[in-house]
mmCIF file of the C-alpha atoms, coordinates in Angstrom:
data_MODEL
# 
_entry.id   MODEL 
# 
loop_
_atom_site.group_PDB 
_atom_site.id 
_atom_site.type_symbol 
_atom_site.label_atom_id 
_atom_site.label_alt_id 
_atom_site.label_comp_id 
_atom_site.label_asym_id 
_atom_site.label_entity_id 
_atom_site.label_seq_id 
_atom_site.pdbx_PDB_ins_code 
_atom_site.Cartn_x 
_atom_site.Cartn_y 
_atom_site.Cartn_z 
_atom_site.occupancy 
_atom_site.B_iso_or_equiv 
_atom_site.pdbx_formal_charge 
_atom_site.auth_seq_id 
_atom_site.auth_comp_id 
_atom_site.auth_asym_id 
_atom_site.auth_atom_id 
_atom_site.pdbx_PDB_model_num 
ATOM 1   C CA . UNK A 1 1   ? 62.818 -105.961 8.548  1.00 0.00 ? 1   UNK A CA 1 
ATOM 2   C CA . UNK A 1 2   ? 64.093 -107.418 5.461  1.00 0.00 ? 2   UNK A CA 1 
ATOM 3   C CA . UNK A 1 3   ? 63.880 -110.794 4.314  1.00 0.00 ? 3   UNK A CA 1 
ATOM 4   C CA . UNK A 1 4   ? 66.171 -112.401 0.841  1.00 0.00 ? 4   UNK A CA 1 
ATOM 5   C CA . UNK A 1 5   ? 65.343 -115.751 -0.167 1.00 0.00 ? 5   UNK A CA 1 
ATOM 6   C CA . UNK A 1 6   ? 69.235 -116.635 -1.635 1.00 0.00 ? 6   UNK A CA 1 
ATOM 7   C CA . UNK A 1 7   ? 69.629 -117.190 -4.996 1.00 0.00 ? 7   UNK A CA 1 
ATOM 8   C CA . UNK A 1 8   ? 72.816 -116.972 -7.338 1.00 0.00 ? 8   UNK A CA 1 
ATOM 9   C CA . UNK A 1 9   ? 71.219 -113.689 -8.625 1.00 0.00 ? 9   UNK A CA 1 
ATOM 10  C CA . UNK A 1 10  ? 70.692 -112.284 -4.835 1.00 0.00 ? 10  UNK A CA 1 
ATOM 11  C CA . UNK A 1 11  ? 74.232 -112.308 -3.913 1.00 0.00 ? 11  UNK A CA 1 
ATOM 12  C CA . UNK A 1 12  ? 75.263 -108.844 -4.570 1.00 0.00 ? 12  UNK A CA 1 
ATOM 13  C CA . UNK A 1 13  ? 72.248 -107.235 -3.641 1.00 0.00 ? 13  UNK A CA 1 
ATOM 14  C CA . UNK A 1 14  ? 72.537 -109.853 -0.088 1.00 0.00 ? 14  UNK A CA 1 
ATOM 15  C CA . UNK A 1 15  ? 75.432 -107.842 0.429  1.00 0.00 ? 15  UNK A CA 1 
ATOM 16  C CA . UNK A 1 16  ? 74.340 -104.052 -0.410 1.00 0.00 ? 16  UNK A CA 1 
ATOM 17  C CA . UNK A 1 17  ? 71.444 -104.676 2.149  1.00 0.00 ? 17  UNK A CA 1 
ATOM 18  C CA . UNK A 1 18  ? 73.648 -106.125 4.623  1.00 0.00 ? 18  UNK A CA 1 
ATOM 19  C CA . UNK A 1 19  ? 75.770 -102.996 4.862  1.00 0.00 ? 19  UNK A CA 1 
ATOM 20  C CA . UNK A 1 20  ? 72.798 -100.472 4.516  1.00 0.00 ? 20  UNK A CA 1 
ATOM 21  C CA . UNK A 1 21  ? 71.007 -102.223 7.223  1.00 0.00 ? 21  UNK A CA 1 
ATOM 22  C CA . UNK A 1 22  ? 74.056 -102.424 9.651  1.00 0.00 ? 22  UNK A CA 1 
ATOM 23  C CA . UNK A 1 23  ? 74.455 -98.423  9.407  1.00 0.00 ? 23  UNK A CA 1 
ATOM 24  C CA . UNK A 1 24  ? 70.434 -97.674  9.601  1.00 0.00 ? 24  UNK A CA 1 
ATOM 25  C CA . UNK A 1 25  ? 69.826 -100.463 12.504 1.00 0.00 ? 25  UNK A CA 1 
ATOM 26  C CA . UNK A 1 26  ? 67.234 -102.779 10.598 1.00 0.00 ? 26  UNK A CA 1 
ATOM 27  C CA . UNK A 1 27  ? 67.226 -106.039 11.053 1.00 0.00 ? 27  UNK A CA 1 
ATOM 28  C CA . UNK A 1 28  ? 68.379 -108.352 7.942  1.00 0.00 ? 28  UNK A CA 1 
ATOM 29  C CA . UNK A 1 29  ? 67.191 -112.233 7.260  1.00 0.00 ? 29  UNK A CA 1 
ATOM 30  C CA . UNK A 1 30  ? 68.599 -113.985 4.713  1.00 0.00 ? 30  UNK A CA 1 
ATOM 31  C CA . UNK A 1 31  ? 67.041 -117.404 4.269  1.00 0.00 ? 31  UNK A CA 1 
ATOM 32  C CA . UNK A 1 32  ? 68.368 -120.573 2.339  1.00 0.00 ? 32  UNK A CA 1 
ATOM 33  C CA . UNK A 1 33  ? 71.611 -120.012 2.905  1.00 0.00 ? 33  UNK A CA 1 
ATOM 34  C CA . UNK A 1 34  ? 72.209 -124.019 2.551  1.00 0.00 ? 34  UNK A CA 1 
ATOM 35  C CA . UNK A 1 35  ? 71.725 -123.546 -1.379 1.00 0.00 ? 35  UNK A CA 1 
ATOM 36  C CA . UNK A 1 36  ? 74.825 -120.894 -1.889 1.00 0.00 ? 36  UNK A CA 1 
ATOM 37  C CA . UNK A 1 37  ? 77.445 -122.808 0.835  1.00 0.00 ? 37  UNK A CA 1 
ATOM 38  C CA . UNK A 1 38  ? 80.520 -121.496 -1.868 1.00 0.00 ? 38  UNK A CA 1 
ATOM 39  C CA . UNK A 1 39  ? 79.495 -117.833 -1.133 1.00 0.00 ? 39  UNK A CA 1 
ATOM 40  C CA . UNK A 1 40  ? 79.494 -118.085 2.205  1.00 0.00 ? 40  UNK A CA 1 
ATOM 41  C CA . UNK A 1 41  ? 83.199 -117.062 2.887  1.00 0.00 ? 41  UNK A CA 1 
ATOM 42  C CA . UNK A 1 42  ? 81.954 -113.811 1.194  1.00 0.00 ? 42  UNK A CA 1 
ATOM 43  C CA . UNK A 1 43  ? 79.196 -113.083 3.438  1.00 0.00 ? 43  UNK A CA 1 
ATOM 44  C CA . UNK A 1 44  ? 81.690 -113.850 6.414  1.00 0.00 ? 44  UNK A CA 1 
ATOM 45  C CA . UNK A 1 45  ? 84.546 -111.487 4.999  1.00 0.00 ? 45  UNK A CA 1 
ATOM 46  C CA . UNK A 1 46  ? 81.949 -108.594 4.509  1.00 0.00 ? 46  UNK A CA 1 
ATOM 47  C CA . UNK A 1 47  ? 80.494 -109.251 8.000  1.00 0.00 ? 47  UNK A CA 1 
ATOM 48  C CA . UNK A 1 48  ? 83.953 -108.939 9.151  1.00 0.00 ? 48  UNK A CA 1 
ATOM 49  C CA . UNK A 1 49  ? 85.132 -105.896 7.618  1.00 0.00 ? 49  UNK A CA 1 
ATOM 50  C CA . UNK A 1 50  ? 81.149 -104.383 8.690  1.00 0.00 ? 50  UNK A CA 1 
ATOM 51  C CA . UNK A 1 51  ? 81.880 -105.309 12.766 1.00 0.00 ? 51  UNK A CA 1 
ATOM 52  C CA . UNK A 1 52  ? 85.254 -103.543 12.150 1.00 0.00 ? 52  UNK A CA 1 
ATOM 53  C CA . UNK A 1 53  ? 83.475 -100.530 10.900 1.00 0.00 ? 53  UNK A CA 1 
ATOM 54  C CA . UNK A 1 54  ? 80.007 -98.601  12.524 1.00 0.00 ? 54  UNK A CA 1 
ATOM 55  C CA . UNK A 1 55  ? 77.750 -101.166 13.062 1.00 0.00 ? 55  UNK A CA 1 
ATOM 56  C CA . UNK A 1 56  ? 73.580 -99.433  14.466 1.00 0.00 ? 56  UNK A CA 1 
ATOM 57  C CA . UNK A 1 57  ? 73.302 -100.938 17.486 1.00 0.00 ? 57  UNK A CA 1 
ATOM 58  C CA . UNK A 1 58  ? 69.331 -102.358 16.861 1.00 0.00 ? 58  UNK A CA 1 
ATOM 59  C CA . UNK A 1 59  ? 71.098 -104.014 13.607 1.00 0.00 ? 59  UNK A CA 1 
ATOM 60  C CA . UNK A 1 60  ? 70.198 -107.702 13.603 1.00 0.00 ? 60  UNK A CA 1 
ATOM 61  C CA . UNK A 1 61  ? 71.347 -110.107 10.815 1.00 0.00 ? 61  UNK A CA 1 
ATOM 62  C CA . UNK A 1 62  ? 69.323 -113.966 10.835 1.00 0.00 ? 62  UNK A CA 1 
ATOM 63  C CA . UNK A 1 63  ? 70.972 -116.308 8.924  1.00 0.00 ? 63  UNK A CA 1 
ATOM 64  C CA . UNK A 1 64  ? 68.445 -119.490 8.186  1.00 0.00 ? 64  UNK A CA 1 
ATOM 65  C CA . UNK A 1 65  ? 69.467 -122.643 6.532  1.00 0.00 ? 65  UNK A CA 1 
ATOM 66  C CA . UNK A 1 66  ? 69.000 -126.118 6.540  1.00 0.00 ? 66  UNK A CA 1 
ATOM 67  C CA . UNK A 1 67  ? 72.138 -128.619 8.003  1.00 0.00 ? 67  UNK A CA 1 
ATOM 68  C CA . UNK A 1 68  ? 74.852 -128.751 4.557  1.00 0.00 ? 68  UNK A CA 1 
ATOM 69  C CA . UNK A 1 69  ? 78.631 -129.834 4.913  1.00 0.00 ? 69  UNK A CA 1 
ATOM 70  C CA . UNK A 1 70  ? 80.813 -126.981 3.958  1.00 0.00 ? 70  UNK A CA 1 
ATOM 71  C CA . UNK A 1 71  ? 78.324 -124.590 5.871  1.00 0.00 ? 71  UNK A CA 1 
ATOM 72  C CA . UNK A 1 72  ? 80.702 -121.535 6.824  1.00 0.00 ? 72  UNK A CA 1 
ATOM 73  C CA . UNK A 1 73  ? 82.480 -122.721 10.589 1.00 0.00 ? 73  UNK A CA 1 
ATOM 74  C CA . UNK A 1 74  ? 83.413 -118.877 10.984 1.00 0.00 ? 74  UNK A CA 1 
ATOM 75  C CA . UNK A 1 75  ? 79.533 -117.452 10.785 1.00 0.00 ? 75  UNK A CA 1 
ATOM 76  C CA . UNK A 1 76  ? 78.785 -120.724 12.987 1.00 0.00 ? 76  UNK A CA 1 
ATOM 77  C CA . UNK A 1 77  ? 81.292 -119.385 15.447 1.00 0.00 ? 77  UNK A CA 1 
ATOM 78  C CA . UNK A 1 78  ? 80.628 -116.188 15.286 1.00 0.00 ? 78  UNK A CA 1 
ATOM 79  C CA . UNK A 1 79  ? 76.310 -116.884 15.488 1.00 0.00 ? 79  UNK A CA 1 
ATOM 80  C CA . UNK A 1 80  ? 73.865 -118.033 18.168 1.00 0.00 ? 80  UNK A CA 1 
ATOM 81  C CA . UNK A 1 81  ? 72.371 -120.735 16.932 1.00 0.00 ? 81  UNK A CA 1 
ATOM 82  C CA . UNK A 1 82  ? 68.966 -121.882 16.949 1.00 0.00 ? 82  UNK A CA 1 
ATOM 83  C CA . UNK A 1 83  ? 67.475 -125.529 16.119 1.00 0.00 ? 83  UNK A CA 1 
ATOM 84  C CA . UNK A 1 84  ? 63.993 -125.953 15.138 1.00 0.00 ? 84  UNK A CA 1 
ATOM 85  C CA . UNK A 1 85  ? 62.760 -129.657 14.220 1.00 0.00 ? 85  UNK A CA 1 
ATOM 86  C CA . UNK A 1 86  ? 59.301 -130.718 13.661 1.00 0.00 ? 86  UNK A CA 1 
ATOM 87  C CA . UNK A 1 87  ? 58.458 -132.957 17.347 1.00 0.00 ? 87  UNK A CA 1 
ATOM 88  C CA . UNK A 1 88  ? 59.094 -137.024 16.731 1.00 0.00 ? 88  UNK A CA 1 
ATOM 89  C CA . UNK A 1 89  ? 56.491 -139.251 16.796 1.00 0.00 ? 89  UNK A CA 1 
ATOM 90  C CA . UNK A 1 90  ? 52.555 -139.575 15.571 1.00 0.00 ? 90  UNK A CA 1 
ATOM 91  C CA . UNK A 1 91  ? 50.924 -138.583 18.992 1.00 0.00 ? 91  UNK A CA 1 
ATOM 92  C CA . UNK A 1 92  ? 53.709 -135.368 19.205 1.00 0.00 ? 92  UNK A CA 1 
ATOM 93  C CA . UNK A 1 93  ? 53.016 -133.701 15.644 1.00 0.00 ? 93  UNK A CA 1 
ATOM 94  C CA . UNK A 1 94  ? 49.064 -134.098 15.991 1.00 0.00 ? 94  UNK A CA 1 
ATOM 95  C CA . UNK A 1 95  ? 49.321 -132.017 19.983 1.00 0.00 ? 95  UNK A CA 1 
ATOM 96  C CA . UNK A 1 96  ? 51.658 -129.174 17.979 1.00 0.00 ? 96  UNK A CA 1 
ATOM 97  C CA . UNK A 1 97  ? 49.221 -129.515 15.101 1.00 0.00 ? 97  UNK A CA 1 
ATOM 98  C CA . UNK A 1 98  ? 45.790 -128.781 17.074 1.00 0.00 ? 98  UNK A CA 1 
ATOM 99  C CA . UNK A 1 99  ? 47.727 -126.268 19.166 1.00 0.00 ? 99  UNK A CA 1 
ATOM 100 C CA . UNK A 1 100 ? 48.459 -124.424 16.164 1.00 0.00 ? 100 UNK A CA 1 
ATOM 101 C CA . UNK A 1 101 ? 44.641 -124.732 15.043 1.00 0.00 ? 101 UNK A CA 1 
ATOM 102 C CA . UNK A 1 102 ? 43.270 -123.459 18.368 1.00 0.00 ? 102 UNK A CA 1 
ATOM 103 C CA . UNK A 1 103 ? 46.051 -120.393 18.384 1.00 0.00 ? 103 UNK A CA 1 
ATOM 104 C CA . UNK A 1 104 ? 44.396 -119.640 14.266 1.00 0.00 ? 104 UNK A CA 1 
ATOM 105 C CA . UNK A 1 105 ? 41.818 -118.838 12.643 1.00 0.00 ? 105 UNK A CA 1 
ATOM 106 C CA . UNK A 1 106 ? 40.969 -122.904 11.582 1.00 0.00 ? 106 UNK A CA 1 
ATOM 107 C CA . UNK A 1 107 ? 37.989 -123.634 14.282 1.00 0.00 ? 107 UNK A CA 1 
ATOM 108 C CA . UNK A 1 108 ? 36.628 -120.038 13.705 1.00 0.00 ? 108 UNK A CA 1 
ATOM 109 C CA . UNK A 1 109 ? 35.837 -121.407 10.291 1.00 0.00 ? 109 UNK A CA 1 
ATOM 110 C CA . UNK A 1 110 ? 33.899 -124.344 11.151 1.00 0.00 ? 110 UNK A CA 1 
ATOM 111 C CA . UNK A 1 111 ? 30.889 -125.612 13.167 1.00 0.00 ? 111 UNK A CA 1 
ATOM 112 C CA . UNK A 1 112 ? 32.077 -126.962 15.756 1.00 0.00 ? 112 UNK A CA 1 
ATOM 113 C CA . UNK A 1 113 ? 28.362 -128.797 16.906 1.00 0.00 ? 113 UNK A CA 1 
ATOM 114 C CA . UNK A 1 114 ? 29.200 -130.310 13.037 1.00 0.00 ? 114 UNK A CA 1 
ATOM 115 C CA . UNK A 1 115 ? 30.159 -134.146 14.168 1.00 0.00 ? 115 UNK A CA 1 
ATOM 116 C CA . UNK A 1 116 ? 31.393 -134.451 10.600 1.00 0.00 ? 116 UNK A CA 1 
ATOM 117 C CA . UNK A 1 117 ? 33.705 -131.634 10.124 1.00 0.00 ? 117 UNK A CA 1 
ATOM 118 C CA . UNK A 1 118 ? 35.126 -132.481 13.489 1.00 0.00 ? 118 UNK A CA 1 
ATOM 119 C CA . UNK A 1 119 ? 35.724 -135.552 12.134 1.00 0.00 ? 119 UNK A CA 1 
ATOM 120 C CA . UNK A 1 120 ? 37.154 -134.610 8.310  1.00 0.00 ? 120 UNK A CA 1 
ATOM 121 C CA . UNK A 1 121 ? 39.490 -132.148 10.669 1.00 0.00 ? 121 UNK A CA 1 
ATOM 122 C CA . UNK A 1 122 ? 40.669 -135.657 13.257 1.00 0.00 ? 122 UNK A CA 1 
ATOM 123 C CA . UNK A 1 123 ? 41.017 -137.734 9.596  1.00 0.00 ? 123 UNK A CA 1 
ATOM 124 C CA . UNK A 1 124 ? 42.901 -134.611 7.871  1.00 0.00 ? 124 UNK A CA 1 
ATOM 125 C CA . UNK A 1 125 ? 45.384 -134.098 10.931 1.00 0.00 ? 125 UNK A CA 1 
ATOM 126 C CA . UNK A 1 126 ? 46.135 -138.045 11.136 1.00 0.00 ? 126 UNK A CA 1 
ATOM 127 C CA . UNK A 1 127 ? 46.622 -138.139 7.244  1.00 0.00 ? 127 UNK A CA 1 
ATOM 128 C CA . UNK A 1 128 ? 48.756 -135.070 7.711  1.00 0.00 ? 128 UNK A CA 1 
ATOM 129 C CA . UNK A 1 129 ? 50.711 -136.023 10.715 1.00 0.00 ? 129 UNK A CA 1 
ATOM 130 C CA . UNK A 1 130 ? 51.355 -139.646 9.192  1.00 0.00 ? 130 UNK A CA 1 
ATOM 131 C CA . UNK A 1 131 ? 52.817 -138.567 5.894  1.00 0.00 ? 131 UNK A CA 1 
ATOM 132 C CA . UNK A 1 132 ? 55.387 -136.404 8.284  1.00 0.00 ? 132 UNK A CA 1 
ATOM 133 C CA . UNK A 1 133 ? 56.281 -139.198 10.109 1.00 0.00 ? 133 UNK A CA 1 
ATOM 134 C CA . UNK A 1 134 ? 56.181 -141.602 7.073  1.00 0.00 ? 134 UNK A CA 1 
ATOM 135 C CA . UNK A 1 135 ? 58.562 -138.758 5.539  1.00 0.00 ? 135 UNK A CA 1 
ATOM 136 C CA . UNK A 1 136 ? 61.352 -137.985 7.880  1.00 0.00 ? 136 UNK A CA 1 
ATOM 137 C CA . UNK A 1 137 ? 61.578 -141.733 9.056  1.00 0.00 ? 137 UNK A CA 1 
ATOM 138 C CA . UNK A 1 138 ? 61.983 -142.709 4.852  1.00 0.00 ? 138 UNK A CA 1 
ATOM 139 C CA . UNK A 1 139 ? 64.579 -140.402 4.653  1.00 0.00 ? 139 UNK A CA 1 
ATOM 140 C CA . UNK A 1 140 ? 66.556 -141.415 7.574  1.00 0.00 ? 140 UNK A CA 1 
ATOM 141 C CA . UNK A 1 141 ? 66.072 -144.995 6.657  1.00 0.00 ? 141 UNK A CA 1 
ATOM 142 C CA . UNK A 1 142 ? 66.906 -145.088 3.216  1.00 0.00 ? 142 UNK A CA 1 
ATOM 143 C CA . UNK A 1 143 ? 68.866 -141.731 2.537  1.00 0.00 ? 143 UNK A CA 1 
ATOM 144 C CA . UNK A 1 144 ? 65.500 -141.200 -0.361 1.00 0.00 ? 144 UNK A CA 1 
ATOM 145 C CA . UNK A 1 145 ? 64.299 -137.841 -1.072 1.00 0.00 ? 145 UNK A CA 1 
ATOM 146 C CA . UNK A 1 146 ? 62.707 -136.247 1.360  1.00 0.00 ? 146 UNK A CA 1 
ATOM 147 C CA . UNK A 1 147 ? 58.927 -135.356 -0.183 1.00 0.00 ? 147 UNK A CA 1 
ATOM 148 C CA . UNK A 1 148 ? 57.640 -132.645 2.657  1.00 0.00 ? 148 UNK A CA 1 
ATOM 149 C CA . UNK A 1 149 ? 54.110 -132.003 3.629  1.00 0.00 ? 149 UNK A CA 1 
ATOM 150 C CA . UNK A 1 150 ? 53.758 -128.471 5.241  1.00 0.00 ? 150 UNK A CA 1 
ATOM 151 C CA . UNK A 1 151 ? 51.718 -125.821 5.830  1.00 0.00 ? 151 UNK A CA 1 
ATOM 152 C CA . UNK A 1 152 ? 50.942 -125.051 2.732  1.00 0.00 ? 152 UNK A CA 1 
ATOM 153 C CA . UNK A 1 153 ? 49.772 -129.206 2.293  1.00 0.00 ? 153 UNK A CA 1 
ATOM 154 C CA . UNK A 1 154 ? 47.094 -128.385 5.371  1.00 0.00 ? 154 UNK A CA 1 
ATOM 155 C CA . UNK A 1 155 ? 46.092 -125.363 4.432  1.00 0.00 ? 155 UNK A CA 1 
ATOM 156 C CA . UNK A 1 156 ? 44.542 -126.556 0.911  1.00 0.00 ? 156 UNK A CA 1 
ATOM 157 C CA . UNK A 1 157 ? 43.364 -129.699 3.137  1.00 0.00 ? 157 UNK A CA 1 
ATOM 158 C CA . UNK A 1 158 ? 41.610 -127.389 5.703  1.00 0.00 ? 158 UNK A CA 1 
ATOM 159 C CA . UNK A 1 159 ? 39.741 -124.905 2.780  1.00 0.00 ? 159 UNK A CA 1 
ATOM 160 C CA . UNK A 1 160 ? 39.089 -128.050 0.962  1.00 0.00 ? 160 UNK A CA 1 
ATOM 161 C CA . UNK A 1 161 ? 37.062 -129.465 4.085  1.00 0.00 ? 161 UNK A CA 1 
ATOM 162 C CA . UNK A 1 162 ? 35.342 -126.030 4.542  1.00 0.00 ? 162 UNK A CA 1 
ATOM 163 C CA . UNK A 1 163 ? 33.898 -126.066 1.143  1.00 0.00 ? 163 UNK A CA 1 
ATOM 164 C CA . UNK A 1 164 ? 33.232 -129.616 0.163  1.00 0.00 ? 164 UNK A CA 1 
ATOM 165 C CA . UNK A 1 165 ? 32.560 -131.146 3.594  1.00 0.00 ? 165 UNK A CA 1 
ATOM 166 C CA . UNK A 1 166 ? 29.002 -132.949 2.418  1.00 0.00 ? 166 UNK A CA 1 
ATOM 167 C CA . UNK A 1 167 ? 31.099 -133.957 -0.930 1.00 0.00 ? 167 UNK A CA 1 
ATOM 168 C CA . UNK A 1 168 ? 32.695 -136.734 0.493  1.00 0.00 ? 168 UNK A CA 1 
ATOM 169 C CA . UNK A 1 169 ? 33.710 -137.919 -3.547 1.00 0.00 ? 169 UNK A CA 1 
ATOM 170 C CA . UNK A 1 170 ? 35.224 -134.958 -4.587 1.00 0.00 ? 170 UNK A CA 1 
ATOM 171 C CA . UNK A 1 171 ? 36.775 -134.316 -1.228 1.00 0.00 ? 171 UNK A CA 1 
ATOM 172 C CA . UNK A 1 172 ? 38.396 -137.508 -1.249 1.00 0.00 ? 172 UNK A CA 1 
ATOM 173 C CA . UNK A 1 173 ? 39.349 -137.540 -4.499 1.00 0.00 ? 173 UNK A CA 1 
ATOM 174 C CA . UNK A 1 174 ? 41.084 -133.705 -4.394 1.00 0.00 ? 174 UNK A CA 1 
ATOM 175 C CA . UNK A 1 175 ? 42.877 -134.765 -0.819 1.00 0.00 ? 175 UNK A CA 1 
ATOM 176 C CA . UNK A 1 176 ? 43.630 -138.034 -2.165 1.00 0.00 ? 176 UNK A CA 1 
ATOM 177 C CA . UNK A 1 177 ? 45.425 -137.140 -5.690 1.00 0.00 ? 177 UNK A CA 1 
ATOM 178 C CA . UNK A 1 178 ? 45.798 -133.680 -5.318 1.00 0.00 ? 178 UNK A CA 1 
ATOM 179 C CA . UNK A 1 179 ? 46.975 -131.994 -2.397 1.00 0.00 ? 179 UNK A CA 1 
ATOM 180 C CA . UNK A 1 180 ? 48.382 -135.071 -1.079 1.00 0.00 ? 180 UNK A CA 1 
ATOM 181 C CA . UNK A 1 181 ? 48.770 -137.853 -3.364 1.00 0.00 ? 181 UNK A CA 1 
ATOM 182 C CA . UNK A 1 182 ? 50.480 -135.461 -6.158 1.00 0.00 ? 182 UNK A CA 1 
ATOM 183 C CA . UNK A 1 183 ? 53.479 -135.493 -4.246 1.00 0.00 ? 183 UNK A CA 1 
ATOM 184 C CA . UNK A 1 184 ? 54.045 -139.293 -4.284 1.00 0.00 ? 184 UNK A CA 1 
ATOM 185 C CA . UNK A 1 185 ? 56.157 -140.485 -7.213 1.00 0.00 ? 185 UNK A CA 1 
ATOM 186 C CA . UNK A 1 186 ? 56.637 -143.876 -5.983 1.00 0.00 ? 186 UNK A CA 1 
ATOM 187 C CA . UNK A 1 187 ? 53.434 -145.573 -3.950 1.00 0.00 ? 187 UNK A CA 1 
# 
């Protein structure tokens, strides 16, 4: 299993693993394929010609990318597509975030009998969850720039609450202008 994060300077070397791994049956990923849309009739002309040819039949080729215009209609034809967006709503994104933290390693971490930490961990997934909503529903109201929280957001949060959970100051200080509050440009 391969994976390319695309870049102008991964284009040709996109292309050498895409015919290697068609004739030795690995699977291929390339991943933000929204940022190089103009190359895309390239890829889809050398996928072509490679279906024409031998083609291992465990080969598998993911294509990930985020929704652009101009996206390549003959790889969307020629694909199975699959849609992944974060669940609406405050009460939706807090279930898929504690289900996430039950299937980890997150509550092995803690003390549970701790009423504290379970608290930091409620306050922490409410921040979290909040600033998603607060994000996607900014975007699609006034077309502004999209500032994500994600994993990596949480994860800081979460070792951050491990460590400093009877430093309430600091805590709230590094969660407030640090792994959160860095991100805003405009309060």
């Amino acid at each position: 299993y391969t994976v390319i994060v695309m870049a102008k300077d991964q284009l040709d070397i996109s292309i050498a693993l895409l015919r290697e791994c068609s004739k030795k049956g690995n699977w291929l990923c390339l991943t933000n394929l929204h940022l190089v849309v103009e190359w895309l009739p390239t890829l889809a002309r050398e996928w072509r010609k490679i279906k024409e040819g031998n083609v291992h039949e465990d080969f598998q080729l993911w294509l990930v990318a985020e929704h652009r215009d101009g996206f390549s209609k003959e790889l969307l034809e020629c694909s199975e597509k699959v849609v992944y967006e974060s669940p609406q709503g405050l009460r939706q994104n807090m279930l898929l975030l504690y289900s996430n933290w039950e299937s980890s390693d997150v509550w092995s971490r803690v003390d549970l009998q701790n009423t504290n930490i379970r608290m930091l961990h409620f306050a922490l997934a409410w921040t979290h969850c909040l600033l998603q909503e607060r994000s996607w529903y900014n975007q699609k109201l006034n077309g502004s720039h999209n500032i994500q929280y994600g994993r990596g957001d949480l994860k800081a949060a979460e070792l951050l609450i491990c460590s400093q959970s009877d430093e309430y100051d600091s805590l709230r200080h590094l969660m407030k202008d640090i792994v959160y509050g860095g991100k805003v440009d405009d309060p």
